[in-house]
ChimeraX commands (.cxc) that place a marker at each C-alpha (Angstrom):
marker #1 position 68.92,72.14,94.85 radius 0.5
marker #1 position 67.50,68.95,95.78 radius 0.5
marker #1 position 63.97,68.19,94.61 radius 0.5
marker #1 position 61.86,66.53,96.85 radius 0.5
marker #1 position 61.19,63.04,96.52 radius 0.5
marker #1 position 57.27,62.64,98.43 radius 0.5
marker #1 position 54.98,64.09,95.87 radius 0.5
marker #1 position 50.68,63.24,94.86 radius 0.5
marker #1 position 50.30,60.30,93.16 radius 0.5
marker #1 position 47.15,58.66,91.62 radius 0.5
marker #1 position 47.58,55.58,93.17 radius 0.5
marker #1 position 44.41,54.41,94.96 radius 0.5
marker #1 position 44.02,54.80,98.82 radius 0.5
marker #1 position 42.19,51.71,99.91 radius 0.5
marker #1 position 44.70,49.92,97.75 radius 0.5
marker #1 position 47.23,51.29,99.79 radius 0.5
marker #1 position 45.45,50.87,103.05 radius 0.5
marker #1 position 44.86,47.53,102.36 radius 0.5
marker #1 position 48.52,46.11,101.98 radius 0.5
marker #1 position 48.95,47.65,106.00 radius 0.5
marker #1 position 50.28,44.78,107.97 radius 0.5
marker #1 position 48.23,44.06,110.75 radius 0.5
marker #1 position 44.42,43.56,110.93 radius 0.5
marker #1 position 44.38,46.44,113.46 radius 0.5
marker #1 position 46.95,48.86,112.45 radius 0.5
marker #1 position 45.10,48.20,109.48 radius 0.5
marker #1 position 41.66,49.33,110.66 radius 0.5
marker #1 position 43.30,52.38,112.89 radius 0.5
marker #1 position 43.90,53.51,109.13 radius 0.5
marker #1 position 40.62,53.41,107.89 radius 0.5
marker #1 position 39.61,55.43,111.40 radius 0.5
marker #1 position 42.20,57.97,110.76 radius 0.5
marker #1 position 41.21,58.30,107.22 radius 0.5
marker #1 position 37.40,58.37,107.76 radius 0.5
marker #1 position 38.19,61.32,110.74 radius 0.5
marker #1 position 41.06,63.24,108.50 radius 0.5
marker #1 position 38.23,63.16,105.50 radius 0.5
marker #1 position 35.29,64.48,107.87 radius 0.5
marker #1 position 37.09,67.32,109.35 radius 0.5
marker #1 position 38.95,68.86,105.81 radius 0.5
marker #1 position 36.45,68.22,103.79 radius 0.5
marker #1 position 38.79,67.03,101.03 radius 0.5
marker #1 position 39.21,63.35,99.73 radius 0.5
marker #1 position 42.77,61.86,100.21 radius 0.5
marker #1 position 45.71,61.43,97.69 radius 0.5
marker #1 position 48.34,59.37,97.90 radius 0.5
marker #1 position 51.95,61.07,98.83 radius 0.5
marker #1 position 54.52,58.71,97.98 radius 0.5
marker #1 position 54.05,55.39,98.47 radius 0.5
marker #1 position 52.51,55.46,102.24 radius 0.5
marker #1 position 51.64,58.61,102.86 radius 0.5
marker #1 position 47.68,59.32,103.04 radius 0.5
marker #1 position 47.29,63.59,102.24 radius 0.5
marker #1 position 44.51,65.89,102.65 radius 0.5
marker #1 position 44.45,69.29,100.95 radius 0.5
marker #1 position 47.44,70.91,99.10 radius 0.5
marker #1 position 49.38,73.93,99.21 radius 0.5
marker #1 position 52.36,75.77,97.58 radius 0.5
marker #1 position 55.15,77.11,99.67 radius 0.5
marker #1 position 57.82,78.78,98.90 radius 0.5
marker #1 position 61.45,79.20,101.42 radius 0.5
marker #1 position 62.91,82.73,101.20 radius 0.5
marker #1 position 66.16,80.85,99.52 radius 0.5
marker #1 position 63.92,80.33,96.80 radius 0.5
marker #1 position 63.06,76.39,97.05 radius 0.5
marker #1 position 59.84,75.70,96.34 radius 0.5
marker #1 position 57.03,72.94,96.15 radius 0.5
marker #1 position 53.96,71.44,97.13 radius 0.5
marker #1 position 52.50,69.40,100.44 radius 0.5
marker #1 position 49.76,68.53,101.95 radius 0.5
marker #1 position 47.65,70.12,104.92 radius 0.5
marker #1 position 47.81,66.90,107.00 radius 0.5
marker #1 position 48.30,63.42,106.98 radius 0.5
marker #1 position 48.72,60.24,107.79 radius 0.5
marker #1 position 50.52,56.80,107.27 radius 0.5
marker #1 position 49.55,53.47,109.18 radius 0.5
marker #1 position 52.82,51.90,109.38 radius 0.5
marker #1 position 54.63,48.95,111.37 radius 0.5
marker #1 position 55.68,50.95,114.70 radius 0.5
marker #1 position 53.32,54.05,114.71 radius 0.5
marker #1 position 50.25,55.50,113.54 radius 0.5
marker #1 position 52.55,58.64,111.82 radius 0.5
marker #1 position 49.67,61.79,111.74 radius 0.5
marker #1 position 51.51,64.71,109.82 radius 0.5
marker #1 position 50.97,68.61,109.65 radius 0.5
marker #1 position 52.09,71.39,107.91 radius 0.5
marker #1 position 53.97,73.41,110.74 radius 0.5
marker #1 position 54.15,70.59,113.14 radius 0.5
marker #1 position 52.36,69.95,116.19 radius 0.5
marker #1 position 54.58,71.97,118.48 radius 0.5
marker #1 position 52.25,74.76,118.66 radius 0.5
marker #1 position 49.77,72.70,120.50 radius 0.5
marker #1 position 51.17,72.15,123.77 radius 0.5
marker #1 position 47.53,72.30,125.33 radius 0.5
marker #1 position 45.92,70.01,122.75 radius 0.5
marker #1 position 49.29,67.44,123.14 radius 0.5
marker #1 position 48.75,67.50,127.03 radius 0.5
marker #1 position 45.32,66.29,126.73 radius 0.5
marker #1 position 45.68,64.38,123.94 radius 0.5
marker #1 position 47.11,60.60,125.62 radius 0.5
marker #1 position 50.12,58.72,124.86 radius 0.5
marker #1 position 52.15,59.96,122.03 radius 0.5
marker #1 position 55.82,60.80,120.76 radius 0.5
marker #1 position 56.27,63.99,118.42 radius 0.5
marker #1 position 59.13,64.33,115.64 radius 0.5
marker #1 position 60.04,67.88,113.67 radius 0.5
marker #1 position 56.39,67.47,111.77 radius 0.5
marker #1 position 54.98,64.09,113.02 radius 0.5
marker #1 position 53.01,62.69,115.82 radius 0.5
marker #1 position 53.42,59.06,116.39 radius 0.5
marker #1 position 51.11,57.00,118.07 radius 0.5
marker #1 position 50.96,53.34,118.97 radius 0.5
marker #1 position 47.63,52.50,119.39 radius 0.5
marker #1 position 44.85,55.03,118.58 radius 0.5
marker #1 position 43.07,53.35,122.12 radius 0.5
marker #1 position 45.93,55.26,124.07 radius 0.5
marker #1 position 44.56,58.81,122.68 radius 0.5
marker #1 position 41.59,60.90,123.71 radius 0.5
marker #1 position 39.52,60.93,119.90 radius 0.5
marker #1 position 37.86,64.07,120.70 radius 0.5
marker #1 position 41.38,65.79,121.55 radius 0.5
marker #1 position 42.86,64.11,118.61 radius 0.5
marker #1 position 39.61,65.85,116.11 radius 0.5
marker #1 position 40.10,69.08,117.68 radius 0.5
marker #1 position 44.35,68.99,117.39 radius 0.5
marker #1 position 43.71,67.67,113.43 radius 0.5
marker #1 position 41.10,70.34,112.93 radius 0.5
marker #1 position 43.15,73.22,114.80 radius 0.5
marker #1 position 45.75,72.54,112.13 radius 0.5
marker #1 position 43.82,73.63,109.55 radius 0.5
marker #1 position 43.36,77.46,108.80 radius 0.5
marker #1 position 39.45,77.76,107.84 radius 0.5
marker #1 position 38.39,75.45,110.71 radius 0.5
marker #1 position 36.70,77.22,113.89 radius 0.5
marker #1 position 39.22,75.30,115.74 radius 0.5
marker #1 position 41.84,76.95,114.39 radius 0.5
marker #1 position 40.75,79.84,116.14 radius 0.5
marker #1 position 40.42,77.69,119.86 radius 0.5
marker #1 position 43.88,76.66,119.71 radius 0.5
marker #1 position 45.78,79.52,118.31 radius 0.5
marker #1 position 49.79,78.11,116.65 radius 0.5
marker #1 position 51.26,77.89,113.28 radius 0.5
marker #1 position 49.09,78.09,110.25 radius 0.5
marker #1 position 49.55,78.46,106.83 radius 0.5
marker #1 position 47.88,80.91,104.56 radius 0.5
marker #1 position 46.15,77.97,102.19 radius 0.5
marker #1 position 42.61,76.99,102.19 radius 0.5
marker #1 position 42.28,73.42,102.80 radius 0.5
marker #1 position 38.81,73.27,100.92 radius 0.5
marker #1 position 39.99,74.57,97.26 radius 0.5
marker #1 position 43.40,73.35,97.62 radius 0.5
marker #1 position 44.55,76.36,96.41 radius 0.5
marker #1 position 46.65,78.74,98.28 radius 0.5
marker #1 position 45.57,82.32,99.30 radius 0.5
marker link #1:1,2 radius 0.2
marker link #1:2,3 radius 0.2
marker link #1:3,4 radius 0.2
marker link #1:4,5 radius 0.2
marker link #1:5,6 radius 0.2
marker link #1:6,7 radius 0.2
marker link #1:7,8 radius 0.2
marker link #1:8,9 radius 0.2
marker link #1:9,10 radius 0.2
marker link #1:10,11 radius 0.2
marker link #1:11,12 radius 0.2
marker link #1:12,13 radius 0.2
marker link #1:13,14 radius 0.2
marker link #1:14,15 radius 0.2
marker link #1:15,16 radius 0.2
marker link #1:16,17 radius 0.2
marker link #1:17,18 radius 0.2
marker link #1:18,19 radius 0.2
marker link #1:19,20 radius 0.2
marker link #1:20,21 radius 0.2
marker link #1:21,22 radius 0.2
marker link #1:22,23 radius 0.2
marker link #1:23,24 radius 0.2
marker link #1:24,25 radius 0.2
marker link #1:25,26 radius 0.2
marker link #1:26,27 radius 0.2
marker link #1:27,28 radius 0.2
marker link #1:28,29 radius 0.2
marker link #1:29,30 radius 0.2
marker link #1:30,31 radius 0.2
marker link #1:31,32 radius 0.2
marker link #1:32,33 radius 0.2
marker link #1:33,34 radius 0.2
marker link #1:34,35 radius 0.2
marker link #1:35,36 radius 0.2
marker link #1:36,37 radius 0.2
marker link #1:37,38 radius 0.2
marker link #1:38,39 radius 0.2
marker link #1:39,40 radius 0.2
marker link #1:40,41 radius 0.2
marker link #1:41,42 radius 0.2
marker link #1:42,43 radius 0.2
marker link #1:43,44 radius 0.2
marker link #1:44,45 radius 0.2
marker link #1:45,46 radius 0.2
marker link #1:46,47 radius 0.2
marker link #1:47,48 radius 0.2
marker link #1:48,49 radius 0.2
marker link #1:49,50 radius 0.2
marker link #1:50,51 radius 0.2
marker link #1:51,52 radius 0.2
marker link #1:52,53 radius 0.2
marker link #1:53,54 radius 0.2
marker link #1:54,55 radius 0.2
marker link #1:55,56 radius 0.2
marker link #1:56,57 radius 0.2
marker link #1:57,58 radius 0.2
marker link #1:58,59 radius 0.2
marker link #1:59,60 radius 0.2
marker link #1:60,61 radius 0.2
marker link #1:61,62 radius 0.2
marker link #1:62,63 radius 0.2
marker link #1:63,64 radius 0.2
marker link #1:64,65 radius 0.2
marker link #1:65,66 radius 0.2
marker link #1:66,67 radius 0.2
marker link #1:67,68 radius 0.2
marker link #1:68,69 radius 0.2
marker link #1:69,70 radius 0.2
marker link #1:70,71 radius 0.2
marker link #1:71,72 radius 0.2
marker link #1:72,73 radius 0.2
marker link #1:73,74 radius 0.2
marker link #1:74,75 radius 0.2
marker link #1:75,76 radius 0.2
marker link #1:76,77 radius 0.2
marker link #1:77,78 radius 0.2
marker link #1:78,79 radius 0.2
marker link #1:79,80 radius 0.2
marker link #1:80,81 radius 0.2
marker link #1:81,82 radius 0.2
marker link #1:82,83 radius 0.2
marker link #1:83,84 radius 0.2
marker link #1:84,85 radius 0.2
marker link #1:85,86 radius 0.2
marker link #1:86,87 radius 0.2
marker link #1:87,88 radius 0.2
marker link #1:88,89 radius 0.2
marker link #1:89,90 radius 0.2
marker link #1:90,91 radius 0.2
marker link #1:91,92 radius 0.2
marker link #1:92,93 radius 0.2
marker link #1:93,94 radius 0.2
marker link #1:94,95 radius 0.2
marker link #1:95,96 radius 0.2
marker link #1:96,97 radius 0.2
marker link #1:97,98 radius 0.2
marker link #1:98,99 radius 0.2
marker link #1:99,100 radius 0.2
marker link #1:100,101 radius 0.2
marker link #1:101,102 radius 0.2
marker link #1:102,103 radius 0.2
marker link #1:103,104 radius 0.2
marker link #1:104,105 radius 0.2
marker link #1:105,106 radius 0.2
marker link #1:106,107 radius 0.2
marker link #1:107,108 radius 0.2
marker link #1:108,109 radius 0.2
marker link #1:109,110 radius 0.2
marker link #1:110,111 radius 0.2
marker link #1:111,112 radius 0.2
marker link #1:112,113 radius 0.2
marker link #1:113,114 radius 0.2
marker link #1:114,115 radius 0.2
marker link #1:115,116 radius 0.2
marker link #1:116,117 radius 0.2
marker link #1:117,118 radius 0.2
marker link #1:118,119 radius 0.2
marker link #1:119,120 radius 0.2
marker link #1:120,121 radius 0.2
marker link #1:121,122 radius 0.2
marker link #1:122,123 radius 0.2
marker link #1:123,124 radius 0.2
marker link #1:124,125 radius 0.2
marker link #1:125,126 radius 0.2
marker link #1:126,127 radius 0.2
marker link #1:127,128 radius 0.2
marker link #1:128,129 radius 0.2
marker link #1:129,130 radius 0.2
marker link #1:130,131 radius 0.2
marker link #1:131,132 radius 0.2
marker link #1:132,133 radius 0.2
marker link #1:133,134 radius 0.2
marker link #1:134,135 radius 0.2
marker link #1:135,136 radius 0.2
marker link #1:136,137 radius 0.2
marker link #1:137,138 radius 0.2
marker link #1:138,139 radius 0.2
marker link #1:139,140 radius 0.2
marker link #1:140,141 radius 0.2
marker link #1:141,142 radius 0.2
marker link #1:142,143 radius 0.2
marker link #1:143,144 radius 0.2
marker link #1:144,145 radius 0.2
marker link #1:145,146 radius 0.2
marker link #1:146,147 radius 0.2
marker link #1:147,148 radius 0.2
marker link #1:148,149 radius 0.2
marker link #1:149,150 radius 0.2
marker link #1:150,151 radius 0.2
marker link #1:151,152 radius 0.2
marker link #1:152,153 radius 0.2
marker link #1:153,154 radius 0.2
view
């Protein structure tokens, strides 16, 4: 079995955020950050190389594969503003409609420019994600059984 490659480094996240090309994509980082940060209650760690995480969890695949990941995330890079979550966004068709201009991958939301999204929608999808937030409970879809705060799973 393959291991997986993205895993928690200790490399620093401003150091990170500040070798994002672009002045603006740049500063649409620090946003995302500063929002991602408020709403888990968690600092960040780096996943990879360009990966920003919040929270952690262990999962394990009924074949037996195993590892870690983060809650949600995000990574400032050249085309899109990549947001991340644990079960994808899918789940949040209501959220999504509301939320502005976007494309969606498997587990990824890309966005262009965070001026083409609704904030408030975007706070309420990121927070929805998350399975101790009230908003979880608003916008019912795919959750994990972790808690985002201890970083442990339940």
């Amino acid at each position: 079995m393959a291991e997986i490659k993205t895993k928690p480094t200790d490399d620093s996240v401003m150091a990170f955020l500040d070798t994002v090309e672009g002045e603006h994509r740049r500063q649409e980082g620090l946003m995302i950050l500063d929002l991602m940060r408020e709403i888990t209650g968690v600092e960040p760690k780096m996943w990879g190389s360009s990966i920003v995480g919040f929270g952690e969890y262990h999962y394990v695949y009924a074949s037996g594969r195993e590892g870690d990941w983060f809650l949600t995330g995000f990574s400032p890079r050249k085309q899109n503003l990549t947001l991340y979550a644990q079960g994808g966004f899918a789940h949040h068709g209501a959220l999504l409609e509301k939320l502005g201009k976007h494309k969606m991958g498997k587990g990824c939301l890309y966005i262009k420019k965070l001026e083409d999204i609704d904030l408030p929608t975007l706070r309420t999808l990121i927070a929805s994600l998350l399975p101790s937030h009230p908003a979880a409970e608003e916008e019912p879809g795919h959750h994990i059984e972790a808690d985002a705060k201890s970083e442990e799973p339940r």
